[in-house]
MIPA-580832 format. One line per field, with one value per residue (C-alpha): residue in one letter; residue number from 1; y, z, x. Coordinates in Angstrom, 1 decimal. Layout:
<pts>
r = (A / ...) $
k = (NUM / ...) $
north = (Y / ...) $
up = (Z / ...) $
east = (X / ...) $
</pts>
This chain:
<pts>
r = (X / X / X / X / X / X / X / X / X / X / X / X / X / X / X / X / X / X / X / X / X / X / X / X / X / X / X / X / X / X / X / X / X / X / X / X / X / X / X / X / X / X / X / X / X / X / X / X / X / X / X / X / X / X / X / X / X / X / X / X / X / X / X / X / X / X / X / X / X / X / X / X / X / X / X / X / X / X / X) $
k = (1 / 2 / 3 / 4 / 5 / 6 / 7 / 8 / 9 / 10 / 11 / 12 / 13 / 14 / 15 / 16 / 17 / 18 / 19 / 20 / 21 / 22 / 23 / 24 / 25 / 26 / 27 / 28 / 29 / 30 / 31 / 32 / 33 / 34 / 35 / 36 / 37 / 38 / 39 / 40 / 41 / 42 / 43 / 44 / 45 / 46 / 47 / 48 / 49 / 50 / 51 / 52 / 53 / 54 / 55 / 56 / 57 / 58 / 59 / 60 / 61 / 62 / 63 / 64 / 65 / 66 / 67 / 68 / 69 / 70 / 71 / 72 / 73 / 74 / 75 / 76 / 77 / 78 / 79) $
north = (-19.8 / -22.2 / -21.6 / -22.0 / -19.5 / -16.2 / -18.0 / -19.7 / -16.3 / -15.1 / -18.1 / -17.2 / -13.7 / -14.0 / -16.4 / -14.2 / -11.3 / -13.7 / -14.8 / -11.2 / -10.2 / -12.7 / -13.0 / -9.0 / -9.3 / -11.9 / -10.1 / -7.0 / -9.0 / -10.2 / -6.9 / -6.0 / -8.7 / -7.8 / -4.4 / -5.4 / -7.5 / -9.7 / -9.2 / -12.0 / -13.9 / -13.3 / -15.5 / -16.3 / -17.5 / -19.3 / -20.9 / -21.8 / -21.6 / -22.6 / -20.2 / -17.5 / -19.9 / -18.4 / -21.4 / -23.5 / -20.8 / -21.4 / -25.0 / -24.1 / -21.7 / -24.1 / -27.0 / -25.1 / -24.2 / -27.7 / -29.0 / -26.3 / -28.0 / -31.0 / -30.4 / -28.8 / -31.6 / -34.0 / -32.3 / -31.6 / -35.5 / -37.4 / -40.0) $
up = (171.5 / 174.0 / 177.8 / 177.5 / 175.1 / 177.6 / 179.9 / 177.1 / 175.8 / 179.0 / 179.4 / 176.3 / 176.6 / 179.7 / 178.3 / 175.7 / 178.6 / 180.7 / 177.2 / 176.5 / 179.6 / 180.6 / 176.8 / 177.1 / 180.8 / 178.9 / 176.2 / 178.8 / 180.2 / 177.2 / 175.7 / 178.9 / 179.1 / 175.6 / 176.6 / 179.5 / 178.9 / 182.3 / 184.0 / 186.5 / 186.2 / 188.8 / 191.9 / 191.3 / 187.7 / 188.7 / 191.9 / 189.4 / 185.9 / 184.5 / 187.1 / 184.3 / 181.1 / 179.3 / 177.8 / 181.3 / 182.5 / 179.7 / 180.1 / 183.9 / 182.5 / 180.3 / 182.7 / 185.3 / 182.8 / 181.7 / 185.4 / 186.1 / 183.4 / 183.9 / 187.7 / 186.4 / 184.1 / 186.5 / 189.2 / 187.2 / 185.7 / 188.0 / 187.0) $
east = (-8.5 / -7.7 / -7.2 / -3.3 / -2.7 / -2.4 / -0.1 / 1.9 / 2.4 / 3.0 / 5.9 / 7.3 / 7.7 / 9.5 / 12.0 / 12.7 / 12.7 / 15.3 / 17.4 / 17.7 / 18.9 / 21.2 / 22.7 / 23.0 / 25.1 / 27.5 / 28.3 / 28.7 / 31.6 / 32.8 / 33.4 / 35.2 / 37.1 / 38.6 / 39.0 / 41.3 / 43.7 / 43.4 / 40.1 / 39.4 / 36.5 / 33.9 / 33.4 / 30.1 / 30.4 / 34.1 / 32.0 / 29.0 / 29.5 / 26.0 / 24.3 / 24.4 / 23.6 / 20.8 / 20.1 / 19.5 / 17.9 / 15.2 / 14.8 / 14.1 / 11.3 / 10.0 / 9.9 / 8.1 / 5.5 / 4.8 / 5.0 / 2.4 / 0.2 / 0.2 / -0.4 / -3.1 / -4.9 / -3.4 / -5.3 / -8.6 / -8.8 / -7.0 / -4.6) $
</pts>
């Protein structure tokens, strides 16, 4: 076992945790939505519509993970 196994499980179960949740609260709305037949959309998703996208939310995950590795080897071997 290598050292980046604990915190690449670590990563990946929190952007499972985050895809859940945020997939979960989407489909809340959606459900809702259908129920009424005009329900406005709310003012944070109408100001920022990819501020609730699972899916950039888990490239933000990712890409702080691998930033924090190669700051890491970056900072242990130099460049």
């Amino acid at each position: 076992m290598g050292m980046w196994v604990i915190p690449a499980l670590i990563t990946g179960i929190l952007l499972v945790a985050v895809s859940y949740y945020m997939s979960y609260g989407v489909m809340k709305n959606v459900r809702k939505r259908a129920a009424a037949t005009d329900t406005p959309i709310s003012k944070v998703v109408r100001d920022h519509p990819i501020a609730m996208n699972p899916i950039i939310i888990m490239y933000v995950i990712f890409g702080l993970f691998t930033g924090i590795m190669i700051f890491y080897y970056w900072s242990v071997y130099g460049y």
